[in-house]
N, CA, C and O atoms as CSV, one atom per row, in Angstrom:
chain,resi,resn,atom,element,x,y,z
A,1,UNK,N,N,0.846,-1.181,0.000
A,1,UNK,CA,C,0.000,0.000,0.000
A,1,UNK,C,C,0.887,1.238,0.000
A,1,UNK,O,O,1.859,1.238,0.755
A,2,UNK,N,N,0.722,1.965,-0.533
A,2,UNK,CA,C,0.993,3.790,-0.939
A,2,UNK,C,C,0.974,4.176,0.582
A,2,UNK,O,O,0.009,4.632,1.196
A,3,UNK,N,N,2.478,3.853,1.170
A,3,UNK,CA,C,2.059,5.314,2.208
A,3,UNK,C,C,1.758,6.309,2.433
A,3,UNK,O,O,1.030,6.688,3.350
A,4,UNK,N,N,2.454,7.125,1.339
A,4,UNK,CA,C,2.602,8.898,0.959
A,4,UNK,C,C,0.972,8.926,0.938
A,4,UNK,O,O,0.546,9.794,1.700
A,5,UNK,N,N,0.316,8.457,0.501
A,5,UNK,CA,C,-0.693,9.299,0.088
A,5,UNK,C,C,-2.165,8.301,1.205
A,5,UNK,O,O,-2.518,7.127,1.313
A,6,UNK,N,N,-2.639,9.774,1.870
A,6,UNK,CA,C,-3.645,9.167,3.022
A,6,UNK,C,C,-4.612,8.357,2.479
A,6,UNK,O,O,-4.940,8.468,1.298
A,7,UNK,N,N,-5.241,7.323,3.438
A,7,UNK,CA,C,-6.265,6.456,3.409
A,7,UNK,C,C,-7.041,6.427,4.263
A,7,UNK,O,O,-6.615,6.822,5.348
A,8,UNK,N,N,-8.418,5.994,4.211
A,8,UNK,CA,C,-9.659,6.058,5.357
A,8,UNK,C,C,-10.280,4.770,5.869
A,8,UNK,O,O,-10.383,3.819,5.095
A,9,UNK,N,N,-10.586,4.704,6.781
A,9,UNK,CA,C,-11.206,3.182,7.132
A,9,UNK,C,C,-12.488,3.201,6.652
A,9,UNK,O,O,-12.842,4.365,6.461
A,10,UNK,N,N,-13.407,2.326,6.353
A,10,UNK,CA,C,-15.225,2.118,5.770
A,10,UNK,C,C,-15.364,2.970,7.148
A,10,UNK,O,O,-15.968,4.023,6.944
A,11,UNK,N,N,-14.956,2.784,8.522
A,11,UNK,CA,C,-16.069,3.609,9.229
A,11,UNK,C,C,-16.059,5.325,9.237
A,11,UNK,O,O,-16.884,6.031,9.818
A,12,UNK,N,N,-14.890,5.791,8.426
A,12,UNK,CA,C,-14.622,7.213,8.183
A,12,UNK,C,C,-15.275,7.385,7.117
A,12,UNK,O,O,-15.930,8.419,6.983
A,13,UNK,N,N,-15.244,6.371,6.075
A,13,UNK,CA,C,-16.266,7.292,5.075
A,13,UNK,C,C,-17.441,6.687,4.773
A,13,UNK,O,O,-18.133,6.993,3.802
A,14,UNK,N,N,-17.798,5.504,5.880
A,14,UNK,CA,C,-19.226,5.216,6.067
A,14,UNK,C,C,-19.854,7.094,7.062
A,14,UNK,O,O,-20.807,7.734,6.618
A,15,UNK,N,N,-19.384,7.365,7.801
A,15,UNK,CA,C,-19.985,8.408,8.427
A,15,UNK,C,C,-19.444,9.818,7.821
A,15,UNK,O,O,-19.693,10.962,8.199
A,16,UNK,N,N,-18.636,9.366,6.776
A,16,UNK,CA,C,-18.406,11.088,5.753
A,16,UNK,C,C,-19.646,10.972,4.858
A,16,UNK,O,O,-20.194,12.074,4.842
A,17,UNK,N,N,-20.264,10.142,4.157
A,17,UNK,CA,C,-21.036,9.646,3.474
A,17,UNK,C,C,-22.838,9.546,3.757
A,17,UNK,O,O,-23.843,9.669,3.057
A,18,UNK,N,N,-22.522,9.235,5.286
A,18,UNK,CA,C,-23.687,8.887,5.666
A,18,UNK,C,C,-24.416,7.686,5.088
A,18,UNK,O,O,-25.528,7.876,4.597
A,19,UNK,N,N,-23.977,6.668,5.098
A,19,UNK,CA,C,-24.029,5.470,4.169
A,19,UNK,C,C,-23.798,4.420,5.742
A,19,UNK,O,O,-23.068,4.659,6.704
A,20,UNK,N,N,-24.759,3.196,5.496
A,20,UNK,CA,C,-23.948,2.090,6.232
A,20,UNK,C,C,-22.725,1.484,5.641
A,20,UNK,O,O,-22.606,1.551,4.418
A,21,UNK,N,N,-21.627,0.791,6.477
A,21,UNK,CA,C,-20.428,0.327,6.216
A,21,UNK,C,C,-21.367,-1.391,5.151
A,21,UNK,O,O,-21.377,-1.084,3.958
A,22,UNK,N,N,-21.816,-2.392,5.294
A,22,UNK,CA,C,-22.421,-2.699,4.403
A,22,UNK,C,C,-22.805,-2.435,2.870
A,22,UNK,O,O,-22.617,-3.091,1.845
A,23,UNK,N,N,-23.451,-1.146,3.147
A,23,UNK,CA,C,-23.700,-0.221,1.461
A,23,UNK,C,C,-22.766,-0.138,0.633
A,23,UNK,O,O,-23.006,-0.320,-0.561
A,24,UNK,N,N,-21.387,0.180,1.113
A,24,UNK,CA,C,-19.903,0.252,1.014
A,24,UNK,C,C,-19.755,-0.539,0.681
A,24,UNK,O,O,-19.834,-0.545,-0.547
A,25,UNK,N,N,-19.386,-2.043,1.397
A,25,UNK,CA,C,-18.996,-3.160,0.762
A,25,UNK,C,C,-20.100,-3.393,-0.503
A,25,UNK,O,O,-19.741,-3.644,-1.653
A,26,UNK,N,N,-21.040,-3.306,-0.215
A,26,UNK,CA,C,-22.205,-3.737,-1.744
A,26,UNK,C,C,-21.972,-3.160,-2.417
A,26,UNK,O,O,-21.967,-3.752,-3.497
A,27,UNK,N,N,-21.565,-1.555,-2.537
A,27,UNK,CA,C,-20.753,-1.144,-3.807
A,27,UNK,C,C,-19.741,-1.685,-4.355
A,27,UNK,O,O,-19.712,-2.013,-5.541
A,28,UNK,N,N,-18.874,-1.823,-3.602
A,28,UNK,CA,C,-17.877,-2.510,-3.807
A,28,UNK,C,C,-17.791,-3.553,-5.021
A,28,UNK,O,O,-16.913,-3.593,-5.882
A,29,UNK,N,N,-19.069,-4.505,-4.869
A,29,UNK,CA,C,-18.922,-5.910,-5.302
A,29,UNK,C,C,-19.937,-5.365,-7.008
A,29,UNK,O,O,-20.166,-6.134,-7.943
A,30,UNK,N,N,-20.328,-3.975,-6.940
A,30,UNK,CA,C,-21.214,-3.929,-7.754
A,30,UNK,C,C,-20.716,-2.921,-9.014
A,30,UNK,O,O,-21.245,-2.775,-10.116
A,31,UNK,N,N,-19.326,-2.182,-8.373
A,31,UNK,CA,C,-19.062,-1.256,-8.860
A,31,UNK,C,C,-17.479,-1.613,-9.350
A,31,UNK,O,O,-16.805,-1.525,-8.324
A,32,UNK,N,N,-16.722,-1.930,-10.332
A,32,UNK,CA,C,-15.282,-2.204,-10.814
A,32,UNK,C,C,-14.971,-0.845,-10.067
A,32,UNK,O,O,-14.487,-1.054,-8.955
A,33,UNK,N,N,-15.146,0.708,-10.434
A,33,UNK,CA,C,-14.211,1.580,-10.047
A,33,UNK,C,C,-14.154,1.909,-8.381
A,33,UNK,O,O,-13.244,2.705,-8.152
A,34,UNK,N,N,-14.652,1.633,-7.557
A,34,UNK,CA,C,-14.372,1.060,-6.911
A,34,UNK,C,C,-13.765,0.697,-5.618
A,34,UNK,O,O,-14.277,1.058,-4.559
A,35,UNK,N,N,-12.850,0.099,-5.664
A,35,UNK,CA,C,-11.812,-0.735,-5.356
A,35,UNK,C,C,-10.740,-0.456,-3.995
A,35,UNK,O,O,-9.522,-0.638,-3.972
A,36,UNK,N,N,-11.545,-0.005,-2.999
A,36,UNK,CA,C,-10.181,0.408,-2.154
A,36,UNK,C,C,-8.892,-0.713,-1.958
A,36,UNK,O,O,-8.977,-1.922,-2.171
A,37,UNK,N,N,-8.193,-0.285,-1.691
A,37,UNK,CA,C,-7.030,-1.349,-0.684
A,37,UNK,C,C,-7.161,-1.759,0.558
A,37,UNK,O,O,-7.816,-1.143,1.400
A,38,UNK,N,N,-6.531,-2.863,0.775
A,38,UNK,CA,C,-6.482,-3.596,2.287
A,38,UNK,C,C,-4.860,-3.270,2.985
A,38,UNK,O,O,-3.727,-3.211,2.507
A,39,UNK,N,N,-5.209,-3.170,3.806
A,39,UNK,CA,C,-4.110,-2.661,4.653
A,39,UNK,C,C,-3.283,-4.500,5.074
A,39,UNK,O,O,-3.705,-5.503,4.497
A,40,UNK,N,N,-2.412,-4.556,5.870
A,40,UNK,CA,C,-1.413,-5.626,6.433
A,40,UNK,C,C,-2.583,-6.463,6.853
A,40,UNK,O,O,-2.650,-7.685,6.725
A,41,UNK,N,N,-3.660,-5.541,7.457
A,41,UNK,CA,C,-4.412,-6.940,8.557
A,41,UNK,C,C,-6.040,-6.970,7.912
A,41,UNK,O,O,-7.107,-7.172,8.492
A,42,UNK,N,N,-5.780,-6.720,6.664
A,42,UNK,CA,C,-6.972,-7.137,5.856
A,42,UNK,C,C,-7.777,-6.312,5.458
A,42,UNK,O,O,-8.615,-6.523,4.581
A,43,UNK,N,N,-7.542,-4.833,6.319
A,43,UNK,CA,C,-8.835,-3.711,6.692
A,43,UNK,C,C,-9.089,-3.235,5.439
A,43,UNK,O,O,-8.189,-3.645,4.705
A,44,UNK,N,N,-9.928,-2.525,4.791
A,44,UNK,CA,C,-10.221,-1.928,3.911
A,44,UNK,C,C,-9.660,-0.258,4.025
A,44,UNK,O,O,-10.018,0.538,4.893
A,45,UNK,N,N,-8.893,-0.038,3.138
A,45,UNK,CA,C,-8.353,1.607,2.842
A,45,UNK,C,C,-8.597,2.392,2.005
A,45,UNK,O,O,-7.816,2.573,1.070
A,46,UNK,N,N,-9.652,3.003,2.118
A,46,UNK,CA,C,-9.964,4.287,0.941
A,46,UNK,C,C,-9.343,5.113,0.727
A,46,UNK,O,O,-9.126,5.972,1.581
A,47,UNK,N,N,-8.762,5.170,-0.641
A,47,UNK,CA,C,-8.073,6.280,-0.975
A,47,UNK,C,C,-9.458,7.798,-1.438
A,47,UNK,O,O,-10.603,7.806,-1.891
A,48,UNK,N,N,-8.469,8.845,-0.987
A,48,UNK,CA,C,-9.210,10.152,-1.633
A,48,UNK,C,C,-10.151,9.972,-2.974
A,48,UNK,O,O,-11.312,10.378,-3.029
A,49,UNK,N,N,-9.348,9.187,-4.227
A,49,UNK,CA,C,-9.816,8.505,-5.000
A,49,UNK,C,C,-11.418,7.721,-4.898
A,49,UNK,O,O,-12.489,8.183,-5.292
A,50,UNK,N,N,-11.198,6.617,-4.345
A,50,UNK,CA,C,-11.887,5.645,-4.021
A,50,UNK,C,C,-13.540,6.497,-2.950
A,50,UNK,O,O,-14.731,6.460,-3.259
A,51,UNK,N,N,-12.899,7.122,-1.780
A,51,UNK,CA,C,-13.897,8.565,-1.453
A,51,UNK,C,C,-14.476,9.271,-2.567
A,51,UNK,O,O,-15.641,9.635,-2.409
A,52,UNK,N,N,-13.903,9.547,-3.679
A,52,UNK,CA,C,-14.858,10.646,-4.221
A,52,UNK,C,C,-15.853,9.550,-5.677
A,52,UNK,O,O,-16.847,9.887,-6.321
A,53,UNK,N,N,-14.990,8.151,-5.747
A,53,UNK,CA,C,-16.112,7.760,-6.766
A,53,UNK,C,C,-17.141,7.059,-5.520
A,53,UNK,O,O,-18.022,6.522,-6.191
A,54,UNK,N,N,-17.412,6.841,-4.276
A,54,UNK,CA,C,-18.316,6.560,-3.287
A,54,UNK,C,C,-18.922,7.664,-3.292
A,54,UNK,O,O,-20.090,7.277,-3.270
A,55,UNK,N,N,-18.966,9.028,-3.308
A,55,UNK,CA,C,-19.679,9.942,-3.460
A,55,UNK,C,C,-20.510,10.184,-4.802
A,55,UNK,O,O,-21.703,10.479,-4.869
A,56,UNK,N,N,-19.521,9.972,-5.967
A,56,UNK,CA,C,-20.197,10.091,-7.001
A,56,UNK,C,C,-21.793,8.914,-7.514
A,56,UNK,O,O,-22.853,9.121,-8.105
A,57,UNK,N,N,-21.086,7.628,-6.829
A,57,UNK,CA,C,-22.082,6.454,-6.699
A,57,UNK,C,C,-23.370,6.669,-5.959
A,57,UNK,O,O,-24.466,6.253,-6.336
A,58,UNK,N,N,-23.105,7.437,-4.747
A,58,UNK,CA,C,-23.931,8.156,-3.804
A,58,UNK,C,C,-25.206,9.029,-4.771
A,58,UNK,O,O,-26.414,8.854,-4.926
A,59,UNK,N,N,-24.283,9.948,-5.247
A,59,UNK,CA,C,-24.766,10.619,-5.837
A,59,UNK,C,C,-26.240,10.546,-7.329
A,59,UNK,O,O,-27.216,11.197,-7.702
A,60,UNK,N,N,-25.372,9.127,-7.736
A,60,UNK,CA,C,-26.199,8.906,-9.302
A,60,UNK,C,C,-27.516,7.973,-8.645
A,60,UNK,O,O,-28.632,8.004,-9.163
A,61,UNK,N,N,-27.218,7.209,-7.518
A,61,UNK,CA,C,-28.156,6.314,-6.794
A,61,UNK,C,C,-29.170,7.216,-6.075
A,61,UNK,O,O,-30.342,7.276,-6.448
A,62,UNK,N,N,-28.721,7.872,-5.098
A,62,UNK,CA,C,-29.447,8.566,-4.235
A,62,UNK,C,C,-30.479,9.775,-4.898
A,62,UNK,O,O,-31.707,9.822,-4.963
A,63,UNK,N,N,-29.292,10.842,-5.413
A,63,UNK,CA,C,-29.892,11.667,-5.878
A,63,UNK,C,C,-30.497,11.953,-6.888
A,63,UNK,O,O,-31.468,12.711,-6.882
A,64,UNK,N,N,-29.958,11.315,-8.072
A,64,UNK,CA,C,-30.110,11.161,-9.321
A,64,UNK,C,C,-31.602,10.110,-9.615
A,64,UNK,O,O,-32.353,10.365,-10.557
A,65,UNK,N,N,-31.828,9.068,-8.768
A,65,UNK,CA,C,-32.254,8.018,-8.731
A,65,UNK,C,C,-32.466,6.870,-10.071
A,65,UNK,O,O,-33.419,6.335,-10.637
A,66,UNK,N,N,-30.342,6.860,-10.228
A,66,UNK,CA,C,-30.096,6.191,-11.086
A,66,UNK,C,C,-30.428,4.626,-10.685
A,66,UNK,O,O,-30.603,4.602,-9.467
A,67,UNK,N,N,-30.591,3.218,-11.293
A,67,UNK,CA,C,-30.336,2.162,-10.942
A,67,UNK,C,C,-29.045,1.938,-10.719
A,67,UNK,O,O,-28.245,2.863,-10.861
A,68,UNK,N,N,-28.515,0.316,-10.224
A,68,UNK,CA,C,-27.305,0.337,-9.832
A,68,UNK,C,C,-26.528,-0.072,-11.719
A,68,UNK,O,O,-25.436,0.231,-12.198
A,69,UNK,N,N,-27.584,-0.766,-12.249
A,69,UNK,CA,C,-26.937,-0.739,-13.793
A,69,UNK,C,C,-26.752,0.411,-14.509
A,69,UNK,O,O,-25.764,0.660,-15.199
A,70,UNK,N,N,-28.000,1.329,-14.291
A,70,UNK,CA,C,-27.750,2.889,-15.012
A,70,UNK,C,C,-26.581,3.711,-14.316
A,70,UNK,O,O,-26.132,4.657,-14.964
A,71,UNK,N,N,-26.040,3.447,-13.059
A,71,UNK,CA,C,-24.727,4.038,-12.495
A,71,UNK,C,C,-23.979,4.078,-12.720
A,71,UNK,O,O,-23.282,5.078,-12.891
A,72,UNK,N,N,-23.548,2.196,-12.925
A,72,UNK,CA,C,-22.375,1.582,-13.044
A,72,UNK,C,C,-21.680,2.639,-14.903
A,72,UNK,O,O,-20.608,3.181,-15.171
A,73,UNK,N,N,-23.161,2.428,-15.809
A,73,UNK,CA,C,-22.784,2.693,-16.939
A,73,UNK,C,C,-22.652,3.912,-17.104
A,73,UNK,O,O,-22.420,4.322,-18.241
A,74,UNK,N,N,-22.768,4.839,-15.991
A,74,UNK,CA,C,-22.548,6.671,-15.727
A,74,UNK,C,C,-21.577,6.803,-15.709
A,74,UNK,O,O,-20.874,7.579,-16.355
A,75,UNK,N,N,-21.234,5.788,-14.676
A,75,UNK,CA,C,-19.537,5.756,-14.243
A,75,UNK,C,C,-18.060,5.724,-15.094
A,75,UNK,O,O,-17.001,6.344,-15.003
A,76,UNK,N,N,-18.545,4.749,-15.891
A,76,UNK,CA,C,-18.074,4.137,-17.327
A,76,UNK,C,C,-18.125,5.256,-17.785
A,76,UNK,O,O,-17.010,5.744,-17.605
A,77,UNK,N,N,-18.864,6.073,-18.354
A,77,UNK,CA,C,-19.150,7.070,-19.253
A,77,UNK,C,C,-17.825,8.265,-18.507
A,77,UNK,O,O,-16.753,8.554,-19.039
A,78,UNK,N,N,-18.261,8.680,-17.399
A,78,UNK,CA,C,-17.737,9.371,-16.219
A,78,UNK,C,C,-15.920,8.972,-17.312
A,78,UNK,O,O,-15.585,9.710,-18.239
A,79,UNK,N,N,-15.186,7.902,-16.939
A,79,UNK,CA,C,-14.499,7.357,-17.080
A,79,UNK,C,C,-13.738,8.022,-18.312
A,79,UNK,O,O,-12.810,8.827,-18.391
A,80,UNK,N,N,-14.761,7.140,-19.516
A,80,UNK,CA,C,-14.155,7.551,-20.838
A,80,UNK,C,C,-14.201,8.871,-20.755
A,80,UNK,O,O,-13.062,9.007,-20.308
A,81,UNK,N,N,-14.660,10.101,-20.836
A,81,UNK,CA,C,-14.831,11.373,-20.605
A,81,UNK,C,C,-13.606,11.751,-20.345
A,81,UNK,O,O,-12.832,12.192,-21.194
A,82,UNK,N,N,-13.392,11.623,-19.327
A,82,UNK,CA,C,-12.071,12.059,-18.915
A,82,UNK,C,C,-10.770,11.683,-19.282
A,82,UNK,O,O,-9.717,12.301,-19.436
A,83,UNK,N,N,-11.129,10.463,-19.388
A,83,UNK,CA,C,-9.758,9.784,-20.468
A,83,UNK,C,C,-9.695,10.541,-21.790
A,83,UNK,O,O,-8.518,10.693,-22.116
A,84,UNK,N,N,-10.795,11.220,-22.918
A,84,UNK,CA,C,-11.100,11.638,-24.151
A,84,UNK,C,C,-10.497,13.257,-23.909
A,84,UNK,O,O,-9.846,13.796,-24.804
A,85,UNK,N,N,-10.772,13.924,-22.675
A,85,UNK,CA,C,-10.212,14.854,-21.785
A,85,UNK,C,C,-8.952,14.933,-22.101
A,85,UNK,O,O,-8.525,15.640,-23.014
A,86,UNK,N,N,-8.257,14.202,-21.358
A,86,UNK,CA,C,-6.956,13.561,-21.128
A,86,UNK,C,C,-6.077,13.986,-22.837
A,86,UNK,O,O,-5.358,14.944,-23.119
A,87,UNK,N,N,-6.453,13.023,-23.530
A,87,UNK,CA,C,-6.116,12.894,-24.587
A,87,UNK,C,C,-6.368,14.540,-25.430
A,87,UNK,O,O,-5.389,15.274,-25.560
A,88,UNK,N,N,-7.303,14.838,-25.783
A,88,UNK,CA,C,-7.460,16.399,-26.217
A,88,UNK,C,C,-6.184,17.481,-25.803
A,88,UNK,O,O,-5.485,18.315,-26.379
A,89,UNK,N,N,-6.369,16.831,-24.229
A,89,UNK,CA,C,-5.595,18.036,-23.727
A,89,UNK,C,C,-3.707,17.864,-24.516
A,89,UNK,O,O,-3.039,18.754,-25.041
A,90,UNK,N,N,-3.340,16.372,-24.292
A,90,UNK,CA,C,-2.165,15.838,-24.713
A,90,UNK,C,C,-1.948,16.466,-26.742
A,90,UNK,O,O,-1.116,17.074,-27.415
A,91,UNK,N,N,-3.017,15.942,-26.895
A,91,UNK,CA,C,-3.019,16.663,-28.432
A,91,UNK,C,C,-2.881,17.903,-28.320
A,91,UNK,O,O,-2.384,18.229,-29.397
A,92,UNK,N,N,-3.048,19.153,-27.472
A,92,UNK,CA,C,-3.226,20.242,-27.854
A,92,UNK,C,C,-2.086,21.031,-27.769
A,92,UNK,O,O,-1.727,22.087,-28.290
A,93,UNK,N,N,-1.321,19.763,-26.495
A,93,UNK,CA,C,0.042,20.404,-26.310
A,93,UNK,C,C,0.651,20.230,-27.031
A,93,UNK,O,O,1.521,21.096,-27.124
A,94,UNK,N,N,0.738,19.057,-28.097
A,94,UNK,CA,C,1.732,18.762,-28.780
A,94,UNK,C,C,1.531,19.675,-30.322
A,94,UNK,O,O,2.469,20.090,-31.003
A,95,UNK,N,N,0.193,19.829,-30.609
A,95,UNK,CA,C,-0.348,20.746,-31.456
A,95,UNK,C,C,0.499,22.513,-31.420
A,95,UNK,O,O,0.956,23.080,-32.412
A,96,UNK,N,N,0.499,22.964,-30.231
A,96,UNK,CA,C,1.030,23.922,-29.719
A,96,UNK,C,C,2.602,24.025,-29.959
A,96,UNK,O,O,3.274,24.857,-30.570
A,97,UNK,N,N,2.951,22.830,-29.227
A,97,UNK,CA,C,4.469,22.626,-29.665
A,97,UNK,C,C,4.851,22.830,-30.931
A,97,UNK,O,O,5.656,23.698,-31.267
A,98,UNK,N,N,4.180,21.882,-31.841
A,98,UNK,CA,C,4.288,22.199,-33.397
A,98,UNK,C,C,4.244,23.390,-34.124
A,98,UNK,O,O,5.060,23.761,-34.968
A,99,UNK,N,N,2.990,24.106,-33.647
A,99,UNK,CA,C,2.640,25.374,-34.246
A,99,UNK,C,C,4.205,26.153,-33.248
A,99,UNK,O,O,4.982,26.754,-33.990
A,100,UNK,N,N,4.449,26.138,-32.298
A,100,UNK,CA,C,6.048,27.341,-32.255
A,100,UNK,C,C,7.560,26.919,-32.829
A,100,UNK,O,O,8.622,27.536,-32.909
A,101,UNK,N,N,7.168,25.653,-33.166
A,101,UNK,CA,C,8.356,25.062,-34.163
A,101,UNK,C,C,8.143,25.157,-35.441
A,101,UNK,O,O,9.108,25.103,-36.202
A,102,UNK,N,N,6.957,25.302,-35.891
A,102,UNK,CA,C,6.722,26.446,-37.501
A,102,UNK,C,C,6.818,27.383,-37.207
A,102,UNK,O,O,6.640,27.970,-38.274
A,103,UNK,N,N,7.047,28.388,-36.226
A,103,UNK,CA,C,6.821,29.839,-36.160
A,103,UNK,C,C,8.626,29.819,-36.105
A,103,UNK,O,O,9.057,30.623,-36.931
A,104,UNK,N,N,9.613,29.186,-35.429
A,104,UNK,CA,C,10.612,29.055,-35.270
A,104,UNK,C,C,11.584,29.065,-36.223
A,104,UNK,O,O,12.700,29.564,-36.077
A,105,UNK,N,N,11.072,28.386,-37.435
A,105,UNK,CA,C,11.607,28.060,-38.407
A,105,UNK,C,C,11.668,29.042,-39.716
A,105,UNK,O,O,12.244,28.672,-40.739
């Protein structure tokens, strides 16, 4: 496990959440993204990460009153988005780069 970077027990972000520690694990098993870590003695460790897609899950279930299939596939969506993000942004730099190495020349 990642020391550098903090982790939470289910009962910190069962009560950041307002969620039972249960609900948590049932996400868990329902949701790939997901995924906290287990610590040496088995415990479950939420990363900041792992906290904010439990919120977002929170969010499409609770508030949204997505199903847990219409979530999962929000999530997914959620996902590619940002990856397509990702990529744009990588193109734009390199786009940029190009355009001051024609201006250079």
């Amino acid at each position: 496990m990642d020391n550098e970077q903090p982790t939470y027990a289910l009962s910190e972000v069962s009560s950041e959440l307002g969620v039972e520690e249960h609900v948590l694990r049932y996400w868990e098993t329902e949701f790939d993204a997901l995924q906290p870590v287990k610590d040496e003695g088995g415990q479950r460790r939420y990363r900041a990460s792992d906290v904010a897609t439990a919120r977002r899950i929170q969010e499409l279930l609770k508030d949204e009153k997505y199903t847990i299939a219409g979530a999962r596939q929000a999530l997914q969506h959620d996902e590619q988005r940002r990856a397509l993000a990702q990529r744009l942004r990588k193109l734009r730099a390199f786009l940029v780069e190009m355009q001051s190495e024609l201006r250079a020349s």
